[in-house]
N, C-alpha and C positions, 0 to 999 in steps of 0.2 A: 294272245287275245283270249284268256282266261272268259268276257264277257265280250258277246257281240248285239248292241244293239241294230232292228231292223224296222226300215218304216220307210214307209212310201212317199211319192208326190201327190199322194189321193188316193180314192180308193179304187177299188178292180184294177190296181195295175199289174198285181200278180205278187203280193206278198205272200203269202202263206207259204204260195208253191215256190218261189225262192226262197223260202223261209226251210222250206223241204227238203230241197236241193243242197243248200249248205250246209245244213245236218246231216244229210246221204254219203255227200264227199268227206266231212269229216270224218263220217264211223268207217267205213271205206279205209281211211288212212290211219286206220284206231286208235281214233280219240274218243271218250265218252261224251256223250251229250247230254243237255238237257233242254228241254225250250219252252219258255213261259212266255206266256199271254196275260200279256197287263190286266186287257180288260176285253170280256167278252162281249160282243151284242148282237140283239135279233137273234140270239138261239135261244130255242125251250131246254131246260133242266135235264129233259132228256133225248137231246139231240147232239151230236158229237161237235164239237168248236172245233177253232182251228190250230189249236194244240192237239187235238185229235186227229186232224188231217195232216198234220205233218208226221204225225207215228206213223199213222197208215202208210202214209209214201216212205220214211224215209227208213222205217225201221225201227230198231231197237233205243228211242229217245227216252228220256222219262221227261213226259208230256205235266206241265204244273199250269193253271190259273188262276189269278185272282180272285176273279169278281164276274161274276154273270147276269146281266138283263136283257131281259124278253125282246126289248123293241131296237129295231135297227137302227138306231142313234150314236150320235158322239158321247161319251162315256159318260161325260160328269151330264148332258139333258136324262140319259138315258138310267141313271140312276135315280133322279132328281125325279122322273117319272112313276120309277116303280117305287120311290119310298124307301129304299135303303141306302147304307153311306156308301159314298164314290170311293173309289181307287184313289190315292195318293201317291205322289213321286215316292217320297221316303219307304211306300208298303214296295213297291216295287225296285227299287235299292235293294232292300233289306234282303226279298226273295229272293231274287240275282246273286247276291252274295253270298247266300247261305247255299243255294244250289252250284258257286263255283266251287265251293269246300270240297262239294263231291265231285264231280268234271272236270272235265278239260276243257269242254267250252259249255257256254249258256247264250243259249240265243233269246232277246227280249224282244216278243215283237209287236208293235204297237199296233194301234188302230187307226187305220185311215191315214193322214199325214203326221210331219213332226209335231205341229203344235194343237192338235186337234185336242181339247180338254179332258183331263178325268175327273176336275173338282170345282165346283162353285170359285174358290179363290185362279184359277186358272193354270193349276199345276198341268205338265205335261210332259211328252215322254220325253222332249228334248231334257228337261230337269231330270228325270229319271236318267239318261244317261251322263248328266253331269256332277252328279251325287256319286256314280260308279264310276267317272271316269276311264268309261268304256267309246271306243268308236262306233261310229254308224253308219251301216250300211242301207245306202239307198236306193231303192227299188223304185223305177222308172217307165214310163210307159215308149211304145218303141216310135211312133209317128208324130203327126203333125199340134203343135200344142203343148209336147211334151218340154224343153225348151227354159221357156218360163219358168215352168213348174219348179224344175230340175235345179232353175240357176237361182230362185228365189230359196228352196231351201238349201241350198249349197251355204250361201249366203247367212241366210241365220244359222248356221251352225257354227262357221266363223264367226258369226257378230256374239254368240257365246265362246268362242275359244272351243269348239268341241272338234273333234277330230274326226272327218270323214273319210270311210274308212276308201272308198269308189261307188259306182254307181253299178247297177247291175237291172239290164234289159229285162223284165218281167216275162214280157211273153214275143216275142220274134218271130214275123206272121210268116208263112212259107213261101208268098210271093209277095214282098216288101215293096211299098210306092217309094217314089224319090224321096220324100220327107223322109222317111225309115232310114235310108239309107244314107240319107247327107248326114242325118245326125248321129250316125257312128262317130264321125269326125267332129261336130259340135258340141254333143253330150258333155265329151271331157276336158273340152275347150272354155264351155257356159261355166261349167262346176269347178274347174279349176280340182281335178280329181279323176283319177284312171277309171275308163271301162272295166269289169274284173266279169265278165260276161254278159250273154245271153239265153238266156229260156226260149226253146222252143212255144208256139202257140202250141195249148193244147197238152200238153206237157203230166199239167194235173189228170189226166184221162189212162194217162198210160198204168199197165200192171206195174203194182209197184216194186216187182221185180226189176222189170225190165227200166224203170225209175230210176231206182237206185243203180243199176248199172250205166247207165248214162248220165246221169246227176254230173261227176267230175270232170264229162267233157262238154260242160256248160259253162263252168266256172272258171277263173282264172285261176294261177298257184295259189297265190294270199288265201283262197277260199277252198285250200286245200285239192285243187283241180288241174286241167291239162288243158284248156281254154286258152288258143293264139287271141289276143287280140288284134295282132298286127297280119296275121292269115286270113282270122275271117272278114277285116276290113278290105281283104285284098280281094278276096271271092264276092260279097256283098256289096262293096260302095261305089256308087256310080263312076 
């Protein structure tokens, strides 16, 4: 998995900090990284993205972004707003591939869901990883609603041929209600695609030491980890 695309069901499901997580366990198992951000939004020029936040926590990355606008929008409004040109699938190909030259892995990670826009003509990251013919990893929220979300983009990624890579639990609250719990066993049922972890809530808060040393027993192998999913279904599901 030279390129790993990552992108959620929506937003605040816990991208980034998954995005952190698998860069952690990877250098951990020393591989080099790198992680770009398609497109950034809602930060000022000089306030740290979330290529930045994933250095922070995970380490040693060499952190790259595209494209940066002020207002907390979908990419291709949110450029469309400030007046400069949007992010395109092929600019993000192109970056991905030139940073796998150097790595071992590259992590892409988008904004908000799969097909959320970077450009007026409706390019998006799902195009972005079908240009690299790279998998994607999907980032999920852990309760009630989640479901939908999960089986609808499971769903377009097939109805492109794109390869998913599993799904992986955002944030995992510390006293989980039923719905939390049933859907250990439905996540990967809906998606037609293995669990390969979950994140602690709260997760992003920790020193990034102590982060990064628990990062790989978040995740499952694939994602460079020690993550049962068939243990912690046994301690957690109703």
């Amino acid at each position: 998995m030279p390129v790993l695309v990552i992108t959620g069901t929506g937003t605040e499901v816990g991208k980034t900090v998954a995005t952190a997580a698998v860069a952690a366990a990877a250098l951990a198992a020393g591989r080099s990284v790198a992680v770009l951000k398609a497109a950034q939004t809602g930060v000022r020029p000089d306030e740290p993205g979330d290529a930045s936040e994933v250095a922070r926590l995970a380490g040693a990355v060499t952190a790259a972004e595209l494209a940066r606008f002020p207002e907390p929008l979908a990419p291709a409004t949110a450029a469309r707003r400030a007046g400069r040109a949007p992010v395109r699938p092929q600019e993000v190909a192109e970056a991905a591939a030139k940073l796998a030259t150097e790595h071992d892995l590259v992590l892409v990670e988008g904004a908000g869901g799969l097909l959320v826009r970077f450009d007026a003509v409706g390019g998006t990251l799902a195009d972005a990883a079908a240009l690299l013919a790279a998998p994607v990893l999907v980032v999920a929220a852990a309760g009630l609603g989640t479901l939908n979300t999960t089986e609808l983009t499971a769903r377009e990624l097939r109805r492109r041929e794109l390869d998913l890579a599993g799904i992986l639990i955002g944030s995992w609250p510390e006293a989980p209600d039923l719905a939390s719990r049933c859907n250990l066993a439905d996540l990967p049922d809906v998606s037609g695609a293995p669990l390969l972890g979950a994140l602690p809530a709260g997760a992003g808060a920790l020193d990034p030491a102590d982060f990064r040393t628990a990062a790989p027993g978040w995740l499952a192998p694939r994602l460079d980890g020690t993550w049962d999913a068939e243990a912690f279904w046994r301690r957690e599901a109703p």
